[in-house]
C-alpha positions in Angstrom: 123.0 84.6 89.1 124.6 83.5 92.0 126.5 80.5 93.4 123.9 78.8 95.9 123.5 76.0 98.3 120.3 73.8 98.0 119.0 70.9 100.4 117.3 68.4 99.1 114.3 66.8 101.5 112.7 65.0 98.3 116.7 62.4 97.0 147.4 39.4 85.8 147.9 41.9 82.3 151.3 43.2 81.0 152.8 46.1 82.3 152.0 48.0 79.5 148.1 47.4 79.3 147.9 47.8 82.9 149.3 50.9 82.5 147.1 51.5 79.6 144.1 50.7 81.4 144.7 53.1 84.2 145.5 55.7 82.2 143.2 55.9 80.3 140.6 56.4 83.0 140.1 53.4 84.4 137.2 53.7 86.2 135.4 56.1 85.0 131.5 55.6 85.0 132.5 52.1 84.1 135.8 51.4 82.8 137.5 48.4 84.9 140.7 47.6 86.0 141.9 44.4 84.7 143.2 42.7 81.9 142.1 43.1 78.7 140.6 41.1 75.9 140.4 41.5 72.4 136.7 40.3 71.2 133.9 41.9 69.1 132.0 44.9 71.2 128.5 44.1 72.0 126.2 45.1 69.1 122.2 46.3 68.6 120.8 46.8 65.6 118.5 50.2 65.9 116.0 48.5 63.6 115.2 46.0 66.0 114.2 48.2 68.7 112.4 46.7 71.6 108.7 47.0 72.5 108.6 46.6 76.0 109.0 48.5 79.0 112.5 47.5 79.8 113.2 50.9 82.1 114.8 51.2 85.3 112.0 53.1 87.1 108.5 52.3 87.0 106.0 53.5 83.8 104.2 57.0 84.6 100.3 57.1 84.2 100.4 60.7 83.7 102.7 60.7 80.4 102.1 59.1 77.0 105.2 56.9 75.5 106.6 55.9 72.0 109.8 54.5 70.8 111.2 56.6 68.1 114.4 57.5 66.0 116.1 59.7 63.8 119.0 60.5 62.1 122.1 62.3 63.2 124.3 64.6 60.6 126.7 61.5 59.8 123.9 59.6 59.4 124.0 57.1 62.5 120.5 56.5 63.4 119.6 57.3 66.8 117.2 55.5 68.7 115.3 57.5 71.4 111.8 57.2 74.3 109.8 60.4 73.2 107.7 61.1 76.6 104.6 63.8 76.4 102.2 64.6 79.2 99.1 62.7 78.5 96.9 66.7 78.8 98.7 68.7 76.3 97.0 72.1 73.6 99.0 74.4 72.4 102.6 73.3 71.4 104.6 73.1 74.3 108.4 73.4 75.1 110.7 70.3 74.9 113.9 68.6 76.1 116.4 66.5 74.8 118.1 64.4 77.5 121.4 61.7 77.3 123.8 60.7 79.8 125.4 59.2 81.7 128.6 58.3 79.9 128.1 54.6 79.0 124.4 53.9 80.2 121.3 54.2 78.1 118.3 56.0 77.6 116.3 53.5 80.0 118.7 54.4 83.0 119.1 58.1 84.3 118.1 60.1 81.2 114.7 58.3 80.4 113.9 58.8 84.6 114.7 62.5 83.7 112.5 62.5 80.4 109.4 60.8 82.0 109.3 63.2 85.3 109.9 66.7 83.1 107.7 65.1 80.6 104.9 64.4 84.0 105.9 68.5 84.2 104.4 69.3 81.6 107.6 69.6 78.7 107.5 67.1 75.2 111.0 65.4 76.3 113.3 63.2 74.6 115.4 60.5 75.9 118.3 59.1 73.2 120.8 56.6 73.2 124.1 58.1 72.0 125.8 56.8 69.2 127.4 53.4 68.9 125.7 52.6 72.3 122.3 51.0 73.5 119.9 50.5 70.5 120.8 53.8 68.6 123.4 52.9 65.6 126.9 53.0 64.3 129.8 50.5 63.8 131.9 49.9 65.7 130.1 49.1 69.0 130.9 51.1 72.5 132.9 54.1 71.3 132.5 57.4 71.7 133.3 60.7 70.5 133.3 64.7 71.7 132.5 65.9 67.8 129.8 63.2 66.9 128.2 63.0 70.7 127.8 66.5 70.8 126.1 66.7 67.0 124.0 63.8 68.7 122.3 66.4 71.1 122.2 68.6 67.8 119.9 66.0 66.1 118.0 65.7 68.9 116.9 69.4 68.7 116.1 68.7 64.8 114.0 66.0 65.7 112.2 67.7 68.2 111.5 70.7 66.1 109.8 68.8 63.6 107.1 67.9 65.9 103.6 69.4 65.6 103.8 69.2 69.3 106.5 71.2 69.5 107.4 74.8 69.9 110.6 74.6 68.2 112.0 78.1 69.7 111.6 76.3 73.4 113.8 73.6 73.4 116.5 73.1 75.8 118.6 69.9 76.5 120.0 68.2 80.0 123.0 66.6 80.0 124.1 64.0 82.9 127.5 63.3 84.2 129.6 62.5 80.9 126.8 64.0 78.8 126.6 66.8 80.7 130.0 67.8 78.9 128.5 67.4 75.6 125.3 69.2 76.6 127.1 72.3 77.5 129.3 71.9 74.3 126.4 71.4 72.1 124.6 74.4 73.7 127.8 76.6 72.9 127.4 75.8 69.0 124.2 75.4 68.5 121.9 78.7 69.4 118.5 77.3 69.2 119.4 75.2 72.2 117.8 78.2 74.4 118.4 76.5 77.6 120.9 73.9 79.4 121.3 71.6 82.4 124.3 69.5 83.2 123.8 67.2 85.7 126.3 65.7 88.0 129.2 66.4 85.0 132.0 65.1 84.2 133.9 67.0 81.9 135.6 63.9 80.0 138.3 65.3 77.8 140.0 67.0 80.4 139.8 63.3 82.8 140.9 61.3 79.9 144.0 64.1 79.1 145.1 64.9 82.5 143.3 61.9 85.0 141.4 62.6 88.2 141.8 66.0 89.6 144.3 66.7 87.0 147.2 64.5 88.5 148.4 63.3 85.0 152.1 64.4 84.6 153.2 65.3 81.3 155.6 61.9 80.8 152.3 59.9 81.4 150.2 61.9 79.4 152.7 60.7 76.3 153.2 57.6 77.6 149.7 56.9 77.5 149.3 58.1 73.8 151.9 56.3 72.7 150.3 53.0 74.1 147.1 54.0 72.7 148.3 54.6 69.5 150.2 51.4 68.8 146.6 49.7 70.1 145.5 50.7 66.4 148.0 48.4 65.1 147.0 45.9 67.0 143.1 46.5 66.4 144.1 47.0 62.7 145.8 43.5 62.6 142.9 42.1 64.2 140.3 43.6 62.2 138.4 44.6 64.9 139.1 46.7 68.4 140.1 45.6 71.6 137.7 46.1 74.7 138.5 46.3 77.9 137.0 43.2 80.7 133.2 43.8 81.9 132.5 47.1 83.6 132.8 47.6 87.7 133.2 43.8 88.4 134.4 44.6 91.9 137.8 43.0 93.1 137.5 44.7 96.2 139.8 48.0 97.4 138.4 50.4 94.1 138.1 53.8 95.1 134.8 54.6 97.0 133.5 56.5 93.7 134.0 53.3 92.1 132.0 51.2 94.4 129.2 53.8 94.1 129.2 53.3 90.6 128.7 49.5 91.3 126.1 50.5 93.2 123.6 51.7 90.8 124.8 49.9 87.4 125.1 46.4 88.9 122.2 46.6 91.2 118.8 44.9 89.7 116.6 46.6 92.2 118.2 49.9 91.3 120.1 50.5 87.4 121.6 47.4 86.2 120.0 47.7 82.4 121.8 44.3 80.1 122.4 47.0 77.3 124.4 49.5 79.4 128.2 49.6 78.7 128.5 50.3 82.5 126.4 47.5 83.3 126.6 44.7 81.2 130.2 45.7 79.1 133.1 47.4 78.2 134.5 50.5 76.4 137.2 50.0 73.2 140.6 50.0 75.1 141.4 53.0 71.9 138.3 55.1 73.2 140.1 58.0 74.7 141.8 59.0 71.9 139.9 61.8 70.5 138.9 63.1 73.9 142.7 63.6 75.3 143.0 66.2 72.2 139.7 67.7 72.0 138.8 70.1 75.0 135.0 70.1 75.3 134.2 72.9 77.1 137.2 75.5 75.1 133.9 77.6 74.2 131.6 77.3 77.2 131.1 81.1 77.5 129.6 81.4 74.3 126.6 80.0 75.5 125.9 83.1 77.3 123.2 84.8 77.3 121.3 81.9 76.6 121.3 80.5 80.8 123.2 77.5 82.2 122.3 75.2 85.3 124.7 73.0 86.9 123.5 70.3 89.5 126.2 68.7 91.2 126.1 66.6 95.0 128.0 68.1 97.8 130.1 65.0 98.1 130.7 63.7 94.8 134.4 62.9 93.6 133.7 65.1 90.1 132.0 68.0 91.9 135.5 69.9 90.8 134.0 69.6 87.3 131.2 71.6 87.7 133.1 74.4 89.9 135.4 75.2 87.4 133.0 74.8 84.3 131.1 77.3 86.2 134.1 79.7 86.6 134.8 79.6 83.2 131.1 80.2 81.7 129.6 83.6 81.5 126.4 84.9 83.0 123.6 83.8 83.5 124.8 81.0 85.4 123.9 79.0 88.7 125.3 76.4 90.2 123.0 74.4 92.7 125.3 72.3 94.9 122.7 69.1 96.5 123.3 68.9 100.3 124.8 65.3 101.3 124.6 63.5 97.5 127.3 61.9 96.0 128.0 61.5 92.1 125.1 58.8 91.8 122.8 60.0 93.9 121.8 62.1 91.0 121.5 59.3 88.7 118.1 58.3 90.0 117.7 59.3 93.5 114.1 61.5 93.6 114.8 63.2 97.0 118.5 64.4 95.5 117.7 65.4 92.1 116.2 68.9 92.2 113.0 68.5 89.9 111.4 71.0 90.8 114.4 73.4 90.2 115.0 72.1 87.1 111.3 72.6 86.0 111.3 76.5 87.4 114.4 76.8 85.3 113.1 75.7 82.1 109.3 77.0 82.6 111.5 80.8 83.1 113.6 80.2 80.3 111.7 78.3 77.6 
């Protein structure tokens, strides 16, 4: 399939930790430039999940609602919205959804559940490990190996459903998720179907930077600052994080303010459990990422089909060009006239619904 073009009329630290911070990707979906502070990351306890609609879009009349979790292979609970459409018979197809890297399920991926749920598909919107009200000590990590088994339990849990036609069941991935997606989908076969949304391929940002501009002496200069953080967090007894997500000092990069623009907004994503929003990531979080390339086996997902989304304009479409150059057919890669990186975060005349509902109606 093609390559195709589609218009959318619907949406003051020490040198050393400076250095640290930038490196590490600074900036990326949420990670701040500024000094940094070693106190406890912000916890939830996934048995205490909350009752109320707390989303960042409005409730759907068409769809019925519960709050749910499960478990994932290591045993971190996972804490999920299940969205079904309120007519439903037979057993019907379903999709898992996460992302973006640092939000939560009642940003971008619980807006994608509830309208492909309104589509007619059982969907599934989870907070990833260690984030939002799913599980795991310590708080606001991340990892390429347990993130990805996270969209793997997702699938389990969804195949258990009466509901459910467990040989239909295809996952979407948004911007940092939309790595894992495409990794999960690679390893696990009975993912028949996957969308990555506005990716960001985060192994290869966090080991080379932004459009690959990290030399080699910064690459190991970087590691070697990361890794004597351990110490320090060991010492400690508990990790350093960095200073509150996009609190804008004025001159970031566009992307940056963009970012701003949806997390910090009220009116638009800001959500108080967000890492992006409301937080920080561990200063140590890159660690396993800058050794572990995500997408090594993206080809293997062939012939089960791929869909990338990504906006015309968005600083990190360079992700989704090459991940598509680099998986095998079938394949398409639907470029959003105008849209920047956000834009498909929650923007209903940019993100291509009802693409993304021919694609898995054709392939579930």
């Amino acid at each position: 399939m093609s390559k195709q073009i589609e218009t959318r009329g619907e949406g003051e630290p020490d040198a050393g930790r400076r250095h640290l911070l930038k490196m590490t990707g600074a900036g990326i979906a949420a990670m701040s430039i500024g000094s940094a502070i070693s106190t406890p990351a912000f916890g939830h306890s996934s048995a205490q999940l909350s009752d109320e609609w707390d989303k960042t879009f409005e409730k759907s009349d068409k769809v019925d609602h519960r709050k749910v979790t499960f478990q994932n292979r290591y045993g971190i609970t996972l804490a999920a919205d299940l969205y079904q459409p309120k007519e439903r018979g037979a057993r019907l197809p379903a999709i898992a959804v996460s992302g973006p890297f640092g939000a939560v399920k009642e940003q971008s991926s619980g807006l994608y559940a509830q309208t492909m749920a309104e589509r007619g598909f059982v969907t599934l919107a989870f907070d990833p490990s260690y984030t939002g009200e799913s599980g795991g000590q310590p708080r606001h990590v991340a990892s390429p190996d347990i993130n990805t088994e996270d969209f793997s339990a997702a699938v389990d849990f969804l195949g258990l459903l009466p509901e459910v036609d467990r040989e239909r069941i295809g996952i979407i991935g948004i911007c940092g998720w939309g790595g894992m997606a495409l990794n999960a989908a690679a390893a696990d076969k009975r993912i028949k179907a996957v969308v990555a949304s506005t990716m960001y391929d985060m192994s290869r940002v966090m080991a080379r930077g932004y459009n690959d501009s990290l030399s080699q002496e910064e690459r190991t200069k970087t590691l070697e600052q990361l890794s004597r953080q351990r110490w320090s967090d060991a010492e400690n007894g508990q990790p350093a994080v960095g200073p509150v997500s996009l609190e804008l000092q004025g001159g970031e990069p566009q992307f940056v303010v963009e970012y701003a623009g949806y997390y910090k907004s009220k009116s638009r994503g800001f959500h108080p459990r967000s890492i992006n929003s409301n937080a920080s990531w561990t200063l140590t979080n890159p660690l396993s990422f800058m050794n572990m390339p995500l997408l090594t086996y993206i080809d293997e997902i062939s012939p089960r089909p791929l869909l990338l989304v990504h906006g015309e304009k968005a600083h990190s479409r360079y992700f989704s060009e090459t991940a598509y150059a680099a998986a095998a057919e079938p394949k398409e890669l639907v470029i959003i006239e105008g849209a920047n990186h956000v834009d498909l975060y929650d923007q209903p005349d940019k993100i291509p619904f009802a693409k993304l509902t021919t694609f898995f109606q054709e392939n579930l």
